[in-house]
Structures are given as structure tokens and as C-alpha cells.
C-alpha positions as CSV (number, residue, x, y, z in Angstrom):
1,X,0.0,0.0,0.0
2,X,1.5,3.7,-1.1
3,X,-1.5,6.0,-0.4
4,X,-4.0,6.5,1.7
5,X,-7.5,5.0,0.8
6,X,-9.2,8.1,2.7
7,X,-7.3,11.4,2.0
8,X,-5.1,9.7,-0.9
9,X,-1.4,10.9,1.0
10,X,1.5,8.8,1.2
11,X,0.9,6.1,4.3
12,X,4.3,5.0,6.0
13,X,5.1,1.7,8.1
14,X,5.1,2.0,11.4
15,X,4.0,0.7,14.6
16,X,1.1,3.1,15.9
17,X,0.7,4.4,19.4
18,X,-1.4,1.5,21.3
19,X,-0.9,-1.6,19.0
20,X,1.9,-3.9,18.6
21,X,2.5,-4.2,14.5
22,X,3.6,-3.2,11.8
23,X,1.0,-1.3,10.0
24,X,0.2,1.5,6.9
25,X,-0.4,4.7,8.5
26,X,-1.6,7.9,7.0
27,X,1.0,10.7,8.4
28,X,-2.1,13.1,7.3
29,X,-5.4,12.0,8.3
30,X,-3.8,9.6,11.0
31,X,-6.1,6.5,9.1
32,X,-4.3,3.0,10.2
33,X,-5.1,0.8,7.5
34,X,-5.4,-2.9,9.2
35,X,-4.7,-5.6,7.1
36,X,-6.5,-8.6,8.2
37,X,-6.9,-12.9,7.2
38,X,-9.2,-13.8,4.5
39,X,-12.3,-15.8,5.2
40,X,-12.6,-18.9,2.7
41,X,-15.8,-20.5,3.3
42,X,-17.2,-23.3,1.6
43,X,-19.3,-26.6,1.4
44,X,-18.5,-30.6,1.5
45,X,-22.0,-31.5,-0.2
46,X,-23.3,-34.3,0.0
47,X,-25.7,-36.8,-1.9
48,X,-26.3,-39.8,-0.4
49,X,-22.7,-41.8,0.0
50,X,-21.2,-39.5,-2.4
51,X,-19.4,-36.3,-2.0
52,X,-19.5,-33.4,-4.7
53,X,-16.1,-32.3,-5.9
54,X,-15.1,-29.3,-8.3
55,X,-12.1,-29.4,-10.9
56,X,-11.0,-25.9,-10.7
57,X,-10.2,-24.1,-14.0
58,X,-8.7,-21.2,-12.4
59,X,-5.2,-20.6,-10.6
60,X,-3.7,-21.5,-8.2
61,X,-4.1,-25.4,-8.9
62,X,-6.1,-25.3,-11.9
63,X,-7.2,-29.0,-13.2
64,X,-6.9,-30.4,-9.3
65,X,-10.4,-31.3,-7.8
66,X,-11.7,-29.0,-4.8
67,X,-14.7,-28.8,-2.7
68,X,-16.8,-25.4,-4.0
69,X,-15.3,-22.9,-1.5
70,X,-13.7,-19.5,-1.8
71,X,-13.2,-15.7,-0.4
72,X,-16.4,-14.1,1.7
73,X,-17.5,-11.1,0.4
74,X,-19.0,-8.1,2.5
75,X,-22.2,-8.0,3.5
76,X,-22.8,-12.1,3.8
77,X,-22.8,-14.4,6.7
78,X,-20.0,-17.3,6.6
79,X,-22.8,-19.9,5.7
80,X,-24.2,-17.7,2.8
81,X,-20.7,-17.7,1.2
82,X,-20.7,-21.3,1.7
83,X,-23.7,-21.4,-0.2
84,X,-22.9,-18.9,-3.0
85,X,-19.6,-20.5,-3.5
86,X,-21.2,-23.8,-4.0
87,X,-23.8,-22.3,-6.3
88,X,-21.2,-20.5,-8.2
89,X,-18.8,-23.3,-9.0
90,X,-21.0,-26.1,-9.0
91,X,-24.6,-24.4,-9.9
92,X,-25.6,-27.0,-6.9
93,X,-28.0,-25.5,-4.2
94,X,-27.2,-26.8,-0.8
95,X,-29.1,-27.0,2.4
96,X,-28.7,-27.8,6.4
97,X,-25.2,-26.7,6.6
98,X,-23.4,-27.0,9.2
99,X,-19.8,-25.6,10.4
100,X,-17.5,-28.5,10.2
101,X,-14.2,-27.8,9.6
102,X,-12.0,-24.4,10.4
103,X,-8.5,-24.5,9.5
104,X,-5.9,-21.6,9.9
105,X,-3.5,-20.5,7.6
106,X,-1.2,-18.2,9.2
107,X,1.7,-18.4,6.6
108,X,-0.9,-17.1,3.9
109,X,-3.6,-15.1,6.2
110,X,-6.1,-17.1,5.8
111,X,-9.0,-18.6,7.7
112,X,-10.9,-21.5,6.2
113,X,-14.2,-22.3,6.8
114,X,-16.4,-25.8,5.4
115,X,-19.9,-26.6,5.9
116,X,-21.2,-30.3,5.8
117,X,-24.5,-29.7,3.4
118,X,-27.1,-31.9,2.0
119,X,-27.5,-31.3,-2.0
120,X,-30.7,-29.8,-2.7
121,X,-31.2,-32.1,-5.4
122,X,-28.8,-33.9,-8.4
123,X,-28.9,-30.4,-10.8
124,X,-25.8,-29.3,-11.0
125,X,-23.0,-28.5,-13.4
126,X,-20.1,-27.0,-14.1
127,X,-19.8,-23.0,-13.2
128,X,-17.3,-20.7,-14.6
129,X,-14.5,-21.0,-11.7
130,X,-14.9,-25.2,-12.7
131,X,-13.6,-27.8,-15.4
132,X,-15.5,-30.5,-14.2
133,X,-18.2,-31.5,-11.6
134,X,-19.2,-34.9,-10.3
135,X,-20.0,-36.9,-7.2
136,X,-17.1,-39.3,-6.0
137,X,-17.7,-42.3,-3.6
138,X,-14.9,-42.4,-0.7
139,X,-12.7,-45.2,-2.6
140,X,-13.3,-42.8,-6.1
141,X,-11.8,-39.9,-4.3
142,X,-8.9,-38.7,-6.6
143,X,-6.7,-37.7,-3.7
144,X,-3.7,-37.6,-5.2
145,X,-4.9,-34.7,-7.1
146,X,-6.6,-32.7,-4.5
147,X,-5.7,-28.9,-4.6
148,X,-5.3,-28.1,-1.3
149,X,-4.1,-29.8,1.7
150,X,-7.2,-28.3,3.5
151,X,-9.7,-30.0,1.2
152,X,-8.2,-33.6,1.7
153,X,-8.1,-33.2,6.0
154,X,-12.1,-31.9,5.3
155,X,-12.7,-35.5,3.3
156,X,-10.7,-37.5,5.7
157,X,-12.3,-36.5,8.6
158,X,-16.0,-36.7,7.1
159,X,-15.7,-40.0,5.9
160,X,-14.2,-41.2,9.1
161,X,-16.7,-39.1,10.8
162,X,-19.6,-40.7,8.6
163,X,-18.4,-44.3,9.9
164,X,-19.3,-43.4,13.4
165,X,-22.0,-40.8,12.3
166,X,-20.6,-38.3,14.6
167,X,-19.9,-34.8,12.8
168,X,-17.7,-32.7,15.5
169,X,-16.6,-29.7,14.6
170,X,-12.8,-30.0,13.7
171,X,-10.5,-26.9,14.7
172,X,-6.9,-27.5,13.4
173,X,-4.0,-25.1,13.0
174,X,-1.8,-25.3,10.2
175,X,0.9,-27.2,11.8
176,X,-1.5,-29.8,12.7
177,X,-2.9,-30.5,9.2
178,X,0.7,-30.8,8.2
179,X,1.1,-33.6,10.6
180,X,-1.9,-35.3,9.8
181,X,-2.5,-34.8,6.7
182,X,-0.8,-37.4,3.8
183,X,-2.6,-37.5,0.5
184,X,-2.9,-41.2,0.3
């Protein structure tokens, strides 16, 4: 950041009076422009014994298969970006979700955020941030070629969690899904 996003003056680095970090200040207007984690929220939908997955046509990882999931915008709750994202790259509507799994991503500043959810029905198709879109059974999950180490800790947990039918929510820092997390 150069300028100022209020007055439009130079903003300088510096620790402000009060705080503890680094931050753009505005030397004129006195503005401390916070930079804060993004929020990606998202869905693990689900139809019957099958799981819907996305193969993302867009960077980073284009051609690896996802769960629908990306940035919250302003002005939406957590579970209606779950739902827009889901509806967006999958065109699948998605009910009774449910906070399942919240991962954080320190080295990246990010927070992310996946809701179990029951598909609305079997109409759905590919959206413009997707190559492909199908349903995978747990042994047709192409885990080798999942795109992000948080999607594959969201499917191992649920399908262990699905054995037992117990559905806790699953709070794991970044280190932890490092440890835990293989791709098999």
C-alpha cells in the first residue's frame, strides 16, 4: 500500500501508538489501515454416499479437484458464502449446513471455513470457476490430485466421521494439518 485509501497521501510503516505491529499509517489523516486474514468458506455437499467435488479451471491449482469454497464477500454471513460459493462453482443449491471444519493458515492469512451440506437435489453443473463437476464415492476420491491440503483433511475427517455418524466440529492449526494430513 502507497497512499492512503481516505485522504489519498502517502501512508508510512510503522508501529502506531497503542498496537503492537507493523501497520500502513496515514502521516495526514492519521487513518491505520489494518490488514486482516481472508475468510474462505465453503461446502462438502453431500448426496447420499457421495461427495461433490469441483475441478478448478482457475489458478492457483487449476485441473486439481476442490470442494466449492472461496473468499467471503461483504455483507454475507459465513454460511451464505458457503452457499454462494457452491452455487457458483458447482450451480448445486445446498441445504442444512453445518460448520464442520475451520482451518488456519497463518503463513498465507487465511482462515478457512467448510460446511457439511445436504445437496438440494442432483442439478448441477459445471460453473465458470470449474472444469468438471461430479460426485465421488470415498474409494473414487482422486486424492492424489486434490488442490489443497485443507480439502483432503475436510474429506478425511468426514468419511471417518460418517463411519461413526458423529460430525464434530474439527478446529486444526496449520501445523496440525501438516502432521496429519498425507494425500494417500
Amino acid at each position: 500500500m502507497k497512499f492512503c485509501s481516505q485522504c489519498g497521501n502517502p501512508v508510512t510503516r510503522m508501529i502506531p501508538a497503542g498496537d503492537n505491529r507493523m501497520r500502513h499509517v496515514c502521516a495526514h489523516c492519521a487513518t491505520v489501515h489494518y490488514e486482516n486474514p481472508r475468510i474462505v468458506a465453503g461446502c462438502l455437499p453431500v448426496w447420499r454416499d457421495q461427495v461433490l467435488l469441483c475441478r478448478r479451471a482457475i489458478e492457483p491449482r487449476r485441473g486439481y479437484w476442490t470442494l466449492p469454497a472461496g473468499f467471503m464477500e461483504n455483507g454475507e454471513t459465513i454460511e451464505q458464502a458457503a452457499a454462494r460459493e457452491t452455487l457458483e462453482e458447482a450451480c448445486a443449491r445446498v441445504r442444512d449446513l453445518s460448520l464442520y471444519t475451520l482451518f488456519d493458515l497463518p503463513h498465507i492469512s487465511q482462515v478457512y471455513m467448510m460446511f457439511r451440506a445436504e445437496l438440494v437435489d442432483l442439478d448441477f453443473a459445471v460453473g465458470e470457476e470449474s472444469l468438471e463437476v461430479r460426485l465421488f464415492a470415498e474409494s473414487e476420491i482422486p486424492w492424489s490430485e486434490l488442490a489443497f491440503p485443507t480439502i483432503g483433511r475436510t474429506l478425511e475427517c468426514f468419511f471417518a466421521d460418517r463411519r461413526q455418524n458423529l460430525f464434530p466440529v474439527r478446529n486444526e492449526p496449520l501445523e496440525a494439518l501438516r502432521a496429519h494430513y498425507t494425500p494417500r
